[in-house]
C-alpha positions, -999 to +999 in steps of 0.1 A: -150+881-227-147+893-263-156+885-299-142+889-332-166+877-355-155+893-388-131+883-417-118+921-417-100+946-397-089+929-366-095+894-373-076+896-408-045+907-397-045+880-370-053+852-395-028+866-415+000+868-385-010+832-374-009+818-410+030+807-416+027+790-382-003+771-386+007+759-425+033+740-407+012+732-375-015+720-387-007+689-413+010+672-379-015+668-362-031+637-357-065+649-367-058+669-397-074+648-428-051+663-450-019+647-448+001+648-478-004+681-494+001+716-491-014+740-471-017+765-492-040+785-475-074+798-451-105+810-450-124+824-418-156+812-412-156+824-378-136+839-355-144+843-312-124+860-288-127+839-258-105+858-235-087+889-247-049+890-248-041+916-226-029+904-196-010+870-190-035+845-212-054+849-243-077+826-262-091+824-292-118+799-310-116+796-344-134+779-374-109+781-404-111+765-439-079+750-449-073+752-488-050+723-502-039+713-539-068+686-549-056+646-540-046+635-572-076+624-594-098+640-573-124+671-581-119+709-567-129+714-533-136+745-516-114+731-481-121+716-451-133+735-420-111+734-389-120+736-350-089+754-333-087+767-301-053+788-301-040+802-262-020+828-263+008+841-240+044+860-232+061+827-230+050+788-224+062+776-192+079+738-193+047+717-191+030+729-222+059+725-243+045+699-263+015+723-275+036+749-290+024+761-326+047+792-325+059+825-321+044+853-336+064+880-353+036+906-361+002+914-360-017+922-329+001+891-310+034+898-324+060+887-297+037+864-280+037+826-277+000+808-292-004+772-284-030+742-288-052+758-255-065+724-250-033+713-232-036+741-207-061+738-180-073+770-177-083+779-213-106+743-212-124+757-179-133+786-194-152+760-219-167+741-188-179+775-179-194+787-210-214+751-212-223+752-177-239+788-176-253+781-214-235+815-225-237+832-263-202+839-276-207+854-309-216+831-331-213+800-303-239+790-290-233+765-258-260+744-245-270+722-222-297+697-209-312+715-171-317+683-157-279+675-155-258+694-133-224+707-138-205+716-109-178+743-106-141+739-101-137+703-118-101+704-132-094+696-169-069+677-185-066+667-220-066+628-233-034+628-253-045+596-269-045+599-306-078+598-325-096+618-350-111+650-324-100+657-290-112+654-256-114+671-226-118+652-191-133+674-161-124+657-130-132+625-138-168+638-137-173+646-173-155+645-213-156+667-239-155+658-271-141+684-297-148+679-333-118+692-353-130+685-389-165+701-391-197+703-416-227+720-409-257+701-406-272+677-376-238+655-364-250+623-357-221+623-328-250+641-309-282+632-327-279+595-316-268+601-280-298+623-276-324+599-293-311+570-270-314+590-237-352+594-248-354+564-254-338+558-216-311+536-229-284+527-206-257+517-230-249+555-240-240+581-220-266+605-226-255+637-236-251+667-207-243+697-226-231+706-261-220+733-286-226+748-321-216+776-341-240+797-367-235+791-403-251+823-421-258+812-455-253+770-453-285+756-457-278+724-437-278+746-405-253+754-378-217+735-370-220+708-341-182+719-324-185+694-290-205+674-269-205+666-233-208+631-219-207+619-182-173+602-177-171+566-174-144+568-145-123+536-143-133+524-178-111+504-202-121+504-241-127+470-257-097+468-277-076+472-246-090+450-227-093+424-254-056+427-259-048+422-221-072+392-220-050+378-250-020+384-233-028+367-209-037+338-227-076+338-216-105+344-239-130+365-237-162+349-251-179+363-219-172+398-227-177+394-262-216+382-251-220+409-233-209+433-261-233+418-286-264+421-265-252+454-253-250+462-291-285+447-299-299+470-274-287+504-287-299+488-320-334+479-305-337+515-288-327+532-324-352+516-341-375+526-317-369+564-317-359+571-351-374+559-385-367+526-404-366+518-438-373+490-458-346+482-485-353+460-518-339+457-552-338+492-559-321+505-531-301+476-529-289+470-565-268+506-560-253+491-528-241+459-540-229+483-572-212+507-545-192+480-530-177+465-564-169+500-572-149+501-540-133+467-545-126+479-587-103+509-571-090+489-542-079+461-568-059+488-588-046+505-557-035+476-539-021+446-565-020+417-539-059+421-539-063+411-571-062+373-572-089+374-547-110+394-564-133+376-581-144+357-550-149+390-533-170+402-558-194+367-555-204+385-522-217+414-538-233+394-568-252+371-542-262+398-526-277+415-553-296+385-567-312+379-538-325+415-539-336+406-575-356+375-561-377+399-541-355+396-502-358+428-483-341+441-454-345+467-430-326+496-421-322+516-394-302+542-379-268+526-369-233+536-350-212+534-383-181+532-369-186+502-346-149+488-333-136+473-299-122+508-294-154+521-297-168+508-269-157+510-227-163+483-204-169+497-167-153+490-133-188+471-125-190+453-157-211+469-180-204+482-211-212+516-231-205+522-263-193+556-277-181+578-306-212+580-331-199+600-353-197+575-381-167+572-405-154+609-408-143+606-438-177+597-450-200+627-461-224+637-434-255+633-457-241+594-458-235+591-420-269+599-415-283+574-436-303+541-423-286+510-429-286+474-422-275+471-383-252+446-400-228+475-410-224+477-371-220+440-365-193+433-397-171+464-381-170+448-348-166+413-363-137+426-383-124+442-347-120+408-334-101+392-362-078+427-360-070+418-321-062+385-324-039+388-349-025+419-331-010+388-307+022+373-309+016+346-323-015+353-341-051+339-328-074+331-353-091+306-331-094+332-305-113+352-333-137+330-342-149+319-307-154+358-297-168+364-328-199+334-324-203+350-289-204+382-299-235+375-328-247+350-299-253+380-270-266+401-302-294+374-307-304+371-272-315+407-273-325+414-311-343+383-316-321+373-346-289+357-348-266+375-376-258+344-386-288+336-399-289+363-430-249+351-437-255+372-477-259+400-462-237+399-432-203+383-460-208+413-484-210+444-455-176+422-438-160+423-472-169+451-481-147+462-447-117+443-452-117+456-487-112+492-471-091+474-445-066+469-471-060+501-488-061+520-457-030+496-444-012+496-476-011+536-473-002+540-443+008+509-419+024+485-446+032+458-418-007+456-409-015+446-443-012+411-437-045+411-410-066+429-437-054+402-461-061+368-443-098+376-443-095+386-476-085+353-487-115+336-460-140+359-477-132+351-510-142+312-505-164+312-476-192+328-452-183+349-428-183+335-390 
């Protein structure tokens, strides 16, 4: 193995060879934040030479920022940084047709064939590899925790479901997460895991190996690129199974039990290893503020919002006043992101819950922030409502029964029933269906309707 770790000379004219194919690559993928403008644009921020392109297969890790036109109304940005892995060859045979970027017409690969590497088996065991025998790469560093082992030989292939990174399953033994969009700074996608296996939690897999990549000159310190997580063979996520169960006709206040208390545990075990906070007026006066923002833009962005607007804003106003009164609240470290598809139920029954990388779009600085568990238990609240009105015809009564189990299960465990701080837990659930409905007015229209019919319950009522 080789590096390239310098924006000049070699690396240069690749970036420059690669660059027609990746402006129209890389705003169709799945992952790519960007959506809607130009590419205009790249910087290097690094550049690896996994395997050298001399003989049949190449490879090549790269971290690139992308450089776009501004959204409109929004301030300069320097770019968004990129994970790529690009494979190189004479020619892609049949079965990784679908990971074609291009052909290359000059530079040092000129005449050759690069691809998204991840689709092709060989290129993701020589990532296995690295991670297993903890190997320096240039500026790579991969990692990984002695006490696990990682045999040889397991065969990759790549989940081709669509989501925000990409993963990697090794023989049904192990999955890699890839970040695609990446900051530098401590990724709570691998903070968390790690605090909870300390705390001997059962409900996340605990992290087996992991990688990062220096950042000379960011203060916030190096890039978190992927993590490595036992594989929860034979697993179905929440949402699909709570789809099947409604299919079916059955419910799934059981499951949804379950999922509570398995929530209030990884709760519980955060608290425990991390620091809490206590929140009162002051810190909760710019919350409450932050959420009417939100709903002020939604309102202008999305017109059918508006005659339930001032109903939705009660929950913010209630909130704050009780703040005011002298009410405090504690906050934690949370998931942030907390959905049905967030979580896998296994063959045995038990369920795990993943992905704790927060909302991506959210700074990191935010993502790391202690909050109200709440945030967690609004998400998956609002995850219910989504399913059963994902059913032909629509549930609601499914809804509500799963989503009394669900806070039911959480009190078992946490000691406190949701339910029982309903200000708190109607403004963080508002304050989700409000985002709910701008994301589905730009871009799935038909959706909007879910979005809207708690709108209209949140407006007039509690939550549950």
């Amino acid at each position: 193995m080789a590096e390239t770790v310098t924006p000049s000379g070699t690396t240069g004219t690749l970036l420059a060879s690669l660059d027609p194919l990746l402006r129209t690559w890389l705003p169709r993928q799945r992952w790519f934040a960007g959506k809607g403008r130009p590419v205009t644009g790249f910087t290097p921020v690094a550049v690896t030479e996994l395997l050298r392109p001399d003989g049949r297969l190449g490879l090549y890790h790269l971290l690139l920022r992308v450089h776009q036109p501004p959204a409109l109304g929004a301030p300069a940005h320097p770019g968004d940084c990129y994970q790529l892995l690009i494979g190189v060859r004479e020619a892609l045979p049949p079965r990784l047709a679908p990971a074609l970027i291009g052909h290359v017409e000059e530079g040092p690969l000129a005449g050759r064939t690069v691809y998204e590497a991840l689709y092709d088996p060989r290129p993701a065991e020589v990532l296995m590899e690295a991670l297993r025998t903890r190997a320096r790469i240039g500026g790579l560093r991969f990692e990984r925790d002695p006490h696990q082992e990682i045999r040889e030989g397991l065969v990759a292939r790549l989940m081709t479901a669509e989501q925000s990174n990409s993963s990697v399953v090794y023989g049904d033994t192990f999955i890699l997460k890839l970040l695609r969009r990446v900051v530098p700074g401590v990724n709570p996608d691998l903070e968390l895991p790690l605090a909870l296996a300390r705390e001997g939690c059962p409900r996340v897999p605990a992290p087996t190996a992991w990688l990062h990549a220096e950042a000379d000159g960011e203060p916030d310190g190096p890039y978190v690129l992927a993590v490595l997580q036992p594989y929860v063979s034979g697993a179905t996520d929440g949402w699909e199974l709570a789809l099947r169960e409604l299919a079916k006709g059955e419910d799934f206040l059981a499951e949804a039990r379950s999922l509570g208390r398995a929530t209030a545990e990884v709760h519980t075990a955060l608290a425990r290893a991390l620091p809490t906070v206590t929140l009162g007026h002051a810190q909760l006066q710019p919350l409450a503020d932050g959420m009417t923002e939100r709903l002020e833009a939604a309102v202008q962005a999305v017109p059918a919002l508006r005659p339930f607007e001032r109903g939705l804003r009660s929950a913010y106003t209630a909130l704050a006043d009780l703040a005011a009164e002298g009410r405090t609240w504690t906050a934690q470290r949370v998931h942030g992101d907390l959905h049905l598809g967030q979580c896998l139920r296994s063959p045995s029954g038990e369920w795990s819950l993943i992905d704790f990388e927060g909302e991506p779009a959210r700074p990191l600085a935010e993502r790391r922030m202690a909050q109200p568990p709440v945030r967690d238990i609004a998400g998956m609240l609002r995850s219910f409502d989504y399913a059963a009105h994902s059913a032909t015809p629509a549930a609601p009564d499914w809804a509500h029964a799963c989503r009394a189990a669900y806070c039911s299960g959480y009190a078992e465990v946490a000691g406190r029933d949701p339910r029982t701080d309903p200000v708190l837990l109607r403004a963080y659930e508002t304050d989700k269906a409000v985002y709910e409905v701008v994301y589905e007015a730009r871009h799935r229209p038909d959706w909007l309707p879910v979005p809207l019919s708690a709108v209209r319950r949140l407006a007039t009522s509690e939550p549950i």
